[in-house]
C-alpha positions as CSV (number, residue, x, y, z in Angstrom):
1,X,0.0,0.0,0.0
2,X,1.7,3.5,-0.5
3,X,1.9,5.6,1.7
4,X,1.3,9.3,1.3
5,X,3.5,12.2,1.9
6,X,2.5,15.4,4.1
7,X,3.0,17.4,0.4
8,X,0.5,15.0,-1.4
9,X,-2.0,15.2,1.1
10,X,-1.9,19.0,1.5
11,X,-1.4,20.1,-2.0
12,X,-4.6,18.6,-2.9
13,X,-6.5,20.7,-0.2
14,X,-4.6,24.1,-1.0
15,X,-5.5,23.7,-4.9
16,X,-9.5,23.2,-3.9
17,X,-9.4,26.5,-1.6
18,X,-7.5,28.4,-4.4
19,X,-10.2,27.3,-6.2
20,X,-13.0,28.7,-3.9
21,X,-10.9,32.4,-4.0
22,X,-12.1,32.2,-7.6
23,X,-14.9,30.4,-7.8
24,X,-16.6,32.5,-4.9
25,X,-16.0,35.8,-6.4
26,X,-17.7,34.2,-10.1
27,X,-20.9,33.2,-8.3
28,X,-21.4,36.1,-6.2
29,X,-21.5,38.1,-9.6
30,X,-23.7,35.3,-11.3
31,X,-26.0,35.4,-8.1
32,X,-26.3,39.3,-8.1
33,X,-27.2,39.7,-11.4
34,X,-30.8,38.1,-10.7
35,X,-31.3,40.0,-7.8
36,X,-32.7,43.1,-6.9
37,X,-30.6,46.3,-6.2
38,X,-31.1,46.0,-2.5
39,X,-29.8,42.9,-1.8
40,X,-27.3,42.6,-4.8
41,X,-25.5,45.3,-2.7
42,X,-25.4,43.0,0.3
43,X,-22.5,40.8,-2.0
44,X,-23.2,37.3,-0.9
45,X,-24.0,33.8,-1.8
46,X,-27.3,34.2,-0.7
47,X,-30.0,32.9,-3.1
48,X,-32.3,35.7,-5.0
49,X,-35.3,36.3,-3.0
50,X,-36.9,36.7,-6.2
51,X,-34.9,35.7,-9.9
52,X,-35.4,39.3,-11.7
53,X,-34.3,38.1,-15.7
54,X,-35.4,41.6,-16.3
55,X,-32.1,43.0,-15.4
56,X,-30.6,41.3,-18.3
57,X,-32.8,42.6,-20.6
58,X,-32.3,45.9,-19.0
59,X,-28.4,46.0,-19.4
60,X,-28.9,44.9,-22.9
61,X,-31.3,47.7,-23.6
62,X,-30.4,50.9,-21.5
63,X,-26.6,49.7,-21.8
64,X,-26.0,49.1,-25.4
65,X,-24.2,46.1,-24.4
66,X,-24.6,44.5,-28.3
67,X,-23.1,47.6,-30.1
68,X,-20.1,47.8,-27.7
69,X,-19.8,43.9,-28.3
70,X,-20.2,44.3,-32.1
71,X,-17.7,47.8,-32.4
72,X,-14.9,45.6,-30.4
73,X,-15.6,42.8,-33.2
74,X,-15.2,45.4,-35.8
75,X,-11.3,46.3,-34.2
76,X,-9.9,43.6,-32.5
77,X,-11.1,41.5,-35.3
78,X,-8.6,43.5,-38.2
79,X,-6.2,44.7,-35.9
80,X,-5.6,41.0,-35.0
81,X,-5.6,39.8,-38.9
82,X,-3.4,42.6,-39.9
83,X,-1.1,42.7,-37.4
84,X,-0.1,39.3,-37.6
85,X,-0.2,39.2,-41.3
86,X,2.4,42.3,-41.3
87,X,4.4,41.1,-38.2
88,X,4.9,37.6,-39.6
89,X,6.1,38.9,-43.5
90,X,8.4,40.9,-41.1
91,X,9.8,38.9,-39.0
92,X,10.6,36.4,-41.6
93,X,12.1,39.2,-44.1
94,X,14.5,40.4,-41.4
95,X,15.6,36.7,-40.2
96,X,16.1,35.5,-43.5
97,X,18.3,38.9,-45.0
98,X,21.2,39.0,-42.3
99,X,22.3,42.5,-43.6
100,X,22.9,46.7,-41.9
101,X,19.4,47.3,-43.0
102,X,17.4,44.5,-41.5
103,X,19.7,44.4,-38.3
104,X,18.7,48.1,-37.9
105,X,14.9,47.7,-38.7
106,X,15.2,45.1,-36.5
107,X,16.1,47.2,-33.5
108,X,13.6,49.5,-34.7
109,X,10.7,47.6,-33.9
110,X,12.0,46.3,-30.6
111,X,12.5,49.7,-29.5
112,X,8.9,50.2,-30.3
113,X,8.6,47.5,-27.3
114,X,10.0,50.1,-24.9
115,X,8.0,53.2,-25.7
116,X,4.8,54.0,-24.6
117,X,1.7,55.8,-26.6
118,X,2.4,59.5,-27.0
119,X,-1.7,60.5,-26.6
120,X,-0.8,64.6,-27.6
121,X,1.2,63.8,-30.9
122,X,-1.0,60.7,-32.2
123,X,-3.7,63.1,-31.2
124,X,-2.4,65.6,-33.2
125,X,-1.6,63.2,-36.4
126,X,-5.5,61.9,-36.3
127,X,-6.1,65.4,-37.1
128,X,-3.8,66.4,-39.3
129,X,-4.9,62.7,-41.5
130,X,-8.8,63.7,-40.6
131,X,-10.0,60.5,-39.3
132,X,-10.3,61.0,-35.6
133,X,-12.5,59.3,-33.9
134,X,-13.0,57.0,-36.5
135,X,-12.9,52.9,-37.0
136,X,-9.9,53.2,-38.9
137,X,-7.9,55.5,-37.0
138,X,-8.0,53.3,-33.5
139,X,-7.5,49.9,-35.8
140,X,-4.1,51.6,-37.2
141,X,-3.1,52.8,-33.6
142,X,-3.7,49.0,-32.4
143,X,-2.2,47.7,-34.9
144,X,1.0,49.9,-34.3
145,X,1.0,48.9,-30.8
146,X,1.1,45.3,-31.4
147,X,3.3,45.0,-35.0
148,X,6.7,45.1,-32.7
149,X,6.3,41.8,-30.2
150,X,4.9,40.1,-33.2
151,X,7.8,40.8,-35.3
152,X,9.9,39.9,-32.4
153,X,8.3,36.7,-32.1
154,X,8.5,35.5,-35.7
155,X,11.8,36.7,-36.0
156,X,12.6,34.4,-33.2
157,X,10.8,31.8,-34.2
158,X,12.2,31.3,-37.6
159,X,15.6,31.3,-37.0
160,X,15.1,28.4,-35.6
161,X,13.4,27.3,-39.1
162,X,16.2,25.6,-41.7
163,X,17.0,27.8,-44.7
164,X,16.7,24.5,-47.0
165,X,13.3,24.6,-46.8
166,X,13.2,28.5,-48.2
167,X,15.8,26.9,-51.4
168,X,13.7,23.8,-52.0
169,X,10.6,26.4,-52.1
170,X,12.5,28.5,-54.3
171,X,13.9,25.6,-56.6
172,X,10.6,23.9,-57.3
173,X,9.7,27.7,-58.9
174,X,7.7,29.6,-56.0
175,X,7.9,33.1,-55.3
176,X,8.6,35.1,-52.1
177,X,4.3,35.4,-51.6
178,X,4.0,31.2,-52.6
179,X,7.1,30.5,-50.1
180,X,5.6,32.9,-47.3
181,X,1.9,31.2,-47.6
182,X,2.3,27.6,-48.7
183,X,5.7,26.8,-47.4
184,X,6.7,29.3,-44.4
185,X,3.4,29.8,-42.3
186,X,2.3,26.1,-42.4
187,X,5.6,25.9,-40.5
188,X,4.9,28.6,-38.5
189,X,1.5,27.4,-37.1
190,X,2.3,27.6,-33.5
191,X,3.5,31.3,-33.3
192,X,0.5,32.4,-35.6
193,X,-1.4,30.9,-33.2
194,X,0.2,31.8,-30.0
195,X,-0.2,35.8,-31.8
196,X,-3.4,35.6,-32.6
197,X,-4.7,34.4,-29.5
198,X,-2.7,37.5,-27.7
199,X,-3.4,39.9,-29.7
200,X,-7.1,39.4,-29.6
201,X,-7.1,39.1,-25.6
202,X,-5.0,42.2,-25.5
203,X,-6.9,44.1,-27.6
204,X,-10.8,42.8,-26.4
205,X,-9.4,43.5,-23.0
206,X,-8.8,47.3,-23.9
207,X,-12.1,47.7,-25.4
């Protein structure tokens, strides 16, 4: 018979009460939302007195909760595309060409890792282009925002790639658009997938 050690019998008990310091929090919220203002304020566990559905339907209605969903979808949705599309020709341009100018855009974009959003000049640029407070003008801020840890992260990623599979592409008669789509990305499956899933957290968060 084994016997258990004072770690195997206590871990299992701290993971269930970790558990509860999240799962409490979830409920109450789930709990309050069928409640009445009164007693939603008392935060508890305590059953509704009465299950109110009507304050979904109010949210929905006085809250616009169904545009702000859609106008997030309409953002993170191209700013996630895009900016994976443009950080992953990147990253594999400037792994592949080990020359002055791809070492220094290199550097460029990580730098871009380091600064933070200048609100008065990008301000004053949405001006300048006229399309303030437009669709188009927060996707291509976004999008800005997220092009440099994407092109860090293919550029990583593919120098661990072999180069024969960029000749072989190139023997059998592809271009640089066939190699990057049909030969590169399948390849490169994992990062897309690991930026994709990042970029649309990041950016649904901020929304």
């Amino acid at each position: 018979m084994k016997k258990w050690t004072k770690g195997e019998i206590i871990l299992p008990d701290l993971l269930i009460a970790l558990a509860f310091v999240y799962i409490v929090p979830f409920l109450m919220m789930i709990l309050g939302s069928f409640k009445a203002q009164s007693q939603a304020a008392m935060f508890n566990l305590e059953l509704p007195k009465q299950w109110l559905i009507s304050n979904y339907a109010h949210v929905l209605e006085s809250g616009k909760i169904l545009r702000g969903y859609l106008n997030s979808a309409i953002i993170t949705i191209p700013v996630t595309v895009l900016s994976v599309l443009f950080g992953a020709v990147a990253g594999v341009v400037i792994s592949r060409r080990n020359d002055r100018v791809t070492r220094g855009l290199y550097y460029y974009f990580i730098f871009g890792l380091t600064l933070t959003l200048q609100i008065a000049s990008i301000f004053f640029l949405l001006k300048v282009l006229n399309i303030y407070g437009t669709f188009f003008s927060v996707i291509c801020i976004f999008i800005s925002l997220r092009i440099p840890f994407t092109v860090m992260t293919f550029y990583s990623f593919v120098k661990g790639v072999p180069r024969d599979i960029d000749e072989a592409a190139i023997i059998d008669g592809c271009n640089f658009w066939q190699m990057m789509f049909h030969v590169l990305l399948p390849v490169l499956k994992p990062i897309v997938v690991i930026n994709i899933v990042i970029t649309a957290i990041d950016v649904w968060n901020i929304l």
